[in-house]
MMTF fields as JSON, N, C-alpha, C and O atoms, coordinates in Angstrom:
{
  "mmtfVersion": "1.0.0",
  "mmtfProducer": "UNKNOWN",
  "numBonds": 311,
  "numAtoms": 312,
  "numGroups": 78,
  "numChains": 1,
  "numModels": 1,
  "chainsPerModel": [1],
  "groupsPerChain": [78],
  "chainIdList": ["A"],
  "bondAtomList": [4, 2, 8, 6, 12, 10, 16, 14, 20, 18, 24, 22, 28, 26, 32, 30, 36, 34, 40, 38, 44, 42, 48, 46, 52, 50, 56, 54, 60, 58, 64, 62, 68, 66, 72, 70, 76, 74, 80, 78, 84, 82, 88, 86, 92, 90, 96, 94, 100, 98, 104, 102, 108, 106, 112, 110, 116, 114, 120, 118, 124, 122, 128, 126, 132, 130, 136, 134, 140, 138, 144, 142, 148, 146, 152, 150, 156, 154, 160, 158, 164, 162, 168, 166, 172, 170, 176, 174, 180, 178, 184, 182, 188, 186, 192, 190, 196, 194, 200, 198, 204, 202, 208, 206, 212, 210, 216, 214, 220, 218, 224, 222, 228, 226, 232, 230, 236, 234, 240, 238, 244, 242, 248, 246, 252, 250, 256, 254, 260, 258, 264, 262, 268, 266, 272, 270, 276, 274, 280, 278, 284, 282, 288, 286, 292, 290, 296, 294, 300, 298, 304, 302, 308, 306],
  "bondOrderList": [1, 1, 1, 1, 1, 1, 1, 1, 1, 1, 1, 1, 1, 1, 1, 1, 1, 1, 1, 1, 1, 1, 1, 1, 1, 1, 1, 1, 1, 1, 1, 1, 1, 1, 1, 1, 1, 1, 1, 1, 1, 1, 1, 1, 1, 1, 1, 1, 1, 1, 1, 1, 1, 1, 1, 1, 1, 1, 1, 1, 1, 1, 1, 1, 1, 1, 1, 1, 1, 1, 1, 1, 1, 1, 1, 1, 1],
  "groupList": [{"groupName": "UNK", "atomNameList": ["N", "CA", "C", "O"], "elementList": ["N", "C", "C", "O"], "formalChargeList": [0, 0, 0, 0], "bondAtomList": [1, 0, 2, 1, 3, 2], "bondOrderList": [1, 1, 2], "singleLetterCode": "X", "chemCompType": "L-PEPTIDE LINKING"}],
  "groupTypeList": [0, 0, 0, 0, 0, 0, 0, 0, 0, 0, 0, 0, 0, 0, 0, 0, 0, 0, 0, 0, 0, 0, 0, 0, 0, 0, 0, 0, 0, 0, 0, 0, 0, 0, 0, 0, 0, 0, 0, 0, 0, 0, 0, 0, 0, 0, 0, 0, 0, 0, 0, 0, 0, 0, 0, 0, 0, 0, 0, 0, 0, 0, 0, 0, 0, 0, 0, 0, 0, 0, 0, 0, 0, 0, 0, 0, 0, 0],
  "groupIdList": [1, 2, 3, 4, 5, 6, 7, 8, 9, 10, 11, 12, 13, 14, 15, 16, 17, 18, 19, 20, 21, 22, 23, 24, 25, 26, 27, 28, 29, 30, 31, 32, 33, 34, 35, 36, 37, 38, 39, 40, 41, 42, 43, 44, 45, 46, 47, 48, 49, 50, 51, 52, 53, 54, 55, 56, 57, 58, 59, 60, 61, 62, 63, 64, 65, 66, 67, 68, 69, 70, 71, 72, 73, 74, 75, 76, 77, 78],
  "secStructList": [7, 7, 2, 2, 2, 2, 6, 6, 6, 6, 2, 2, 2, 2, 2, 2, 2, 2, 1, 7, 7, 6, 6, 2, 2, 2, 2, 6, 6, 6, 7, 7, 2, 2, 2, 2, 2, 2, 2, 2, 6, 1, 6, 6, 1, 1, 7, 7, 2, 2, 2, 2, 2, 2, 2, 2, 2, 6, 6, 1, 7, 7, 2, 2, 2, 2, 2, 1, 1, 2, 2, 2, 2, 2, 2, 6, 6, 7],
  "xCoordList": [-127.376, -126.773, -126.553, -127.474, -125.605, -125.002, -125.636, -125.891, -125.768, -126.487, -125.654, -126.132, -124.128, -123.548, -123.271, -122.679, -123.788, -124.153, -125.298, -125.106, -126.531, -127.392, -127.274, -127.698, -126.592, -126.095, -125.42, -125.509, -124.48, -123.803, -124.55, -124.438, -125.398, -126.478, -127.473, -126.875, -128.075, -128.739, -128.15, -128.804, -126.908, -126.307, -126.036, -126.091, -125.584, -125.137, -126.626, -126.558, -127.821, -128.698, -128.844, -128.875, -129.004, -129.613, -128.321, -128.596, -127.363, -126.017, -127.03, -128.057, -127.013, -127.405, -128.698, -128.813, -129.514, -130.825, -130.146, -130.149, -129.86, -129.478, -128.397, -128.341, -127.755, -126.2, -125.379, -125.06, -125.067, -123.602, -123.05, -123.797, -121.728, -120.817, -120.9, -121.375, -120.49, -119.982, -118.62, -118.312, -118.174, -116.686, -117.818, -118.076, -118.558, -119.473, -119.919, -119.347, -121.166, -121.844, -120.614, -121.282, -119.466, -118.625, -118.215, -118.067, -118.088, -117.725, -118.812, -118.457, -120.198, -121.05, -121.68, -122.247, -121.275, -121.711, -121.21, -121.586, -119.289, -118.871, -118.03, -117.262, -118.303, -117.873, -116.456, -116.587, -115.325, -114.474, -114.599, -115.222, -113.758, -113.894, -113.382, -113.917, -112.336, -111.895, -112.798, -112.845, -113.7, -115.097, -115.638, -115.633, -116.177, -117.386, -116.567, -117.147, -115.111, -114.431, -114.716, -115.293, -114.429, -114.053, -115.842, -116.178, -116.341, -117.892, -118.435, -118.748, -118.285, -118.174, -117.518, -118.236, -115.936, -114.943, -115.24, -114.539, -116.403, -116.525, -115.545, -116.013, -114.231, -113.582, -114.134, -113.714, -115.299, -116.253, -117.301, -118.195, -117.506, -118.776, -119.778, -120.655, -119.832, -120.901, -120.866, -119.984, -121.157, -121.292, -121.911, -122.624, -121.598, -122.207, -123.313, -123.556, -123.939, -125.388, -124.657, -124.908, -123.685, -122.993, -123.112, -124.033, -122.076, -121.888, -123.094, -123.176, -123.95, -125.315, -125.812, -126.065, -126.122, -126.477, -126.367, -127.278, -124.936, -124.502, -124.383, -124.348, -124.312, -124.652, -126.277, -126.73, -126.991, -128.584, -128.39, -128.326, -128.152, -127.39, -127.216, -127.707, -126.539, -125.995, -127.054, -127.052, -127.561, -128.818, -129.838, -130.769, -129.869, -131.554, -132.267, -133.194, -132.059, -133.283, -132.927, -131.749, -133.889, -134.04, -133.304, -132.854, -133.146, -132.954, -133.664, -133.205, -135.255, -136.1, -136.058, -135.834, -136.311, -136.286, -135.054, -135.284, -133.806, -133.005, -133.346, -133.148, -133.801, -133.748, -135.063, -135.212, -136.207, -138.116, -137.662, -138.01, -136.761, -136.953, -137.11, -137.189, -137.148, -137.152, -136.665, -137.032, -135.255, -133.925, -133.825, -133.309, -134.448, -134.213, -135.213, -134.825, -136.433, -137.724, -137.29, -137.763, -136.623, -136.18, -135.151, -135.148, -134.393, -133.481, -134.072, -133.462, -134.834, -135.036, -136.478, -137.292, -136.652, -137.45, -137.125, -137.909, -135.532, -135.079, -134.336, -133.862],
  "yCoordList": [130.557, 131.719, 132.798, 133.025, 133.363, 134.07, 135.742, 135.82, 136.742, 138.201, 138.883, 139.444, 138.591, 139.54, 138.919, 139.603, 137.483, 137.348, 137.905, 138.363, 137.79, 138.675, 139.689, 140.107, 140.443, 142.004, 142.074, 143.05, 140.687, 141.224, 140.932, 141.706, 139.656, 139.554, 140.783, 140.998, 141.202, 142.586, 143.776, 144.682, 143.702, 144.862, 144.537, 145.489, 143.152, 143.392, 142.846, 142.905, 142.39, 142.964, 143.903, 144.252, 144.681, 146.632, 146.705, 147.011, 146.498, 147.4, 146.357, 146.996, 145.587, 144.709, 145.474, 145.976, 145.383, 146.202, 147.793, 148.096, 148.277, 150.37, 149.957, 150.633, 148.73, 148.549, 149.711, 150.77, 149.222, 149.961, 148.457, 147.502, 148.486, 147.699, 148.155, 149.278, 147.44, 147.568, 148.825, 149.516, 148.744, 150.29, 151.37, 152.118, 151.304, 152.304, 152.826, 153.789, 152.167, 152.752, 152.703, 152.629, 152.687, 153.047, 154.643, 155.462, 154.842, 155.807, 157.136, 158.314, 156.636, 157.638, 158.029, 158.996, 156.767, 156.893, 157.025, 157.129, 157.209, 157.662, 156.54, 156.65, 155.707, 154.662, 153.757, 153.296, 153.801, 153.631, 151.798, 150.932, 151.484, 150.307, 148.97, 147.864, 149.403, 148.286, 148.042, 146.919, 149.128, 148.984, 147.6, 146.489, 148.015, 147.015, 145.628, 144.565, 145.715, 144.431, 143.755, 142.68, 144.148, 143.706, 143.116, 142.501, 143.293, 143.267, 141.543, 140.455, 142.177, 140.745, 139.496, 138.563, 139.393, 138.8, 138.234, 137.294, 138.785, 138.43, 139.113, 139.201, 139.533, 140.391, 141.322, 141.428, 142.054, 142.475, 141.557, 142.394, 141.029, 140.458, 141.318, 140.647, 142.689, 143.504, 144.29, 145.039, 144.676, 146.576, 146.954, 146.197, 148.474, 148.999, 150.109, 150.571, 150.513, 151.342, 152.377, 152.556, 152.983, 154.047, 153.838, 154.343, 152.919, 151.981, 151.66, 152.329, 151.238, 151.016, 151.785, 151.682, 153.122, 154.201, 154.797, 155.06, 154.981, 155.754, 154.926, 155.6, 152.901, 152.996, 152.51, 151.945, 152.91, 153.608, 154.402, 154.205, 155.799, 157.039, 156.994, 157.941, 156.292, 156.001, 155.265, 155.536, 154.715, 153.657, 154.262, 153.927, 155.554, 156.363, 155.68, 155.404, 154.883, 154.233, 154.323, 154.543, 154.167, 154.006, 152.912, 152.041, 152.953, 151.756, 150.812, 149.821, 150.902, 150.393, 149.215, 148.012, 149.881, 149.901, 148.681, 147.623, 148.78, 147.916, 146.378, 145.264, 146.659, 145.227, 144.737, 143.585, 145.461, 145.01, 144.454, 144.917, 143.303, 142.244, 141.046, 140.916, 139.66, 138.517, 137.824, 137.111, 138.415, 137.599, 137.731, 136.842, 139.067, 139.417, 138.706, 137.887, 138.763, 137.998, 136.452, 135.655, 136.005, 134.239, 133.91, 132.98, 135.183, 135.18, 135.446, 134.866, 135.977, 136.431, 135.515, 135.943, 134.288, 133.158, 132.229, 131.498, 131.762, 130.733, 130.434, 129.306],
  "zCoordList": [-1.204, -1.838, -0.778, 0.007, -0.705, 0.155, -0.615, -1.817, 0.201, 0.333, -1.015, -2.0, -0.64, -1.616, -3.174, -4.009, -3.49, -4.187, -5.134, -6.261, -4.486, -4.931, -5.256, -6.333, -4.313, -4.907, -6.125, -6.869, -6.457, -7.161, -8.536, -9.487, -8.597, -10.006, -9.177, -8.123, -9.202, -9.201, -9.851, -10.367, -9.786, -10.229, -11.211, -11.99, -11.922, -13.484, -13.922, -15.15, -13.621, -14.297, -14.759, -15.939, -13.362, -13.909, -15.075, -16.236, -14.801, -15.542, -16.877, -17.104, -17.378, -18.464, -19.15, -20.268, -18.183, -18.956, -19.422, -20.615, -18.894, -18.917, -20.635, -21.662, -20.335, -22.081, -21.447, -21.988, -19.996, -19.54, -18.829, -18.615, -18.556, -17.766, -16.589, -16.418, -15.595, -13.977, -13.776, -12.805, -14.831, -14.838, -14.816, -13.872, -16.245, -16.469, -15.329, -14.82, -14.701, -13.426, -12.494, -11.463, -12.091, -11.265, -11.462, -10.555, -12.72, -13.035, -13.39, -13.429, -13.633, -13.167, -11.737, -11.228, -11.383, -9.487, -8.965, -7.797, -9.445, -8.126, -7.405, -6.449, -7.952, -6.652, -7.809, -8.943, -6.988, -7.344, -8.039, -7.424, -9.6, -9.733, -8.711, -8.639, -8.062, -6.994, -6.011, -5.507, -5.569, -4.965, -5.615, -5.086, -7.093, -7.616, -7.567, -7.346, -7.8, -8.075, -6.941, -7.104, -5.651, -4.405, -4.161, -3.148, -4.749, -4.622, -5.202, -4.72, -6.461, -7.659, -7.127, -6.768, -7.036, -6.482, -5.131, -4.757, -4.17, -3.127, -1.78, -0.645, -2.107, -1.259, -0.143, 1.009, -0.813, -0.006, 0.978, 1.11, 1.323, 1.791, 2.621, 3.165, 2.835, 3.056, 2.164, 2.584, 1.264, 0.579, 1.722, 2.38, 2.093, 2.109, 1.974, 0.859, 3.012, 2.423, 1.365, 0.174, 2.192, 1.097, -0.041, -0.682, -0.66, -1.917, -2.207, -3.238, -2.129, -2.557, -3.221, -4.421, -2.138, -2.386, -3.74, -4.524, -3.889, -4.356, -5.962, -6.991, -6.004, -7.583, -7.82, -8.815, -6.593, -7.251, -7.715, -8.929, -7.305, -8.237, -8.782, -9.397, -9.516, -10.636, -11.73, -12.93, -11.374, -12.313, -12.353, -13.085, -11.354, -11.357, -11.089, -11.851, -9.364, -8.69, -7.344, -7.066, -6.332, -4.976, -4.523, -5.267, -3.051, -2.734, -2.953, -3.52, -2.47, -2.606, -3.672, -3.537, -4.616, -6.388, -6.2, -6.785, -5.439, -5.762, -5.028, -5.512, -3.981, -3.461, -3.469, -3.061, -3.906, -4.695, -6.036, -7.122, -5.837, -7.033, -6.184, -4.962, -7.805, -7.312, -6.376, -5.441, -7.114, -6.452, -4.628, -3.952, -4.003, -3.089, -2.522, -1.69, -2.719, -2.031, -2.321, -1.511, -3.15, -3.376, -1.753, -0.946, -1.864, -0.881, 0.414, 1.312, 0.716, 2.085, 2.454, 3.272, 1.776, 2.007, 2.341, 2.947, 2.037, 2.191, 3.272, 3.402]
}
């Protein structure tokens, strides 16, 4: 599994737990939807910290907070 995969199930978790969509937190964080698309879609293959940043902001969590899950410790074992 490739990094920006993870990112991208990490993020529609959180978006899943909060009962907002990926537009939603685009649009409270700031970060434009062709951003998250290019993300999802793979187009992106880095986000960056910015973009990160900024839909923690949006979810009301740290970085930290974002990448202290499973998925990330499954990933950074293998």
């Amino acid at each position: 599994m490739k990094v920006v995969n993870v990112v991208t199930k990490r993020i529609l978790d959180l978006c899943k737990e909060r009962g907002i969509t990926p537009n939603k937190l685009g649009t409270i964080s700031g970060v434009e939807p062709s951003t998250i698309t290019s993300i999802f879609y793979g187009k992106s293959k880095n986000p960056g910290v910015v973009t990160l940043k900024a839909l923690c902001d949006g979810l009301n969590i740290t970085l930290y907070d974002f990448f202290n899950c499973p998925e990330f410790k499954e990933f950074l074992e293998d």
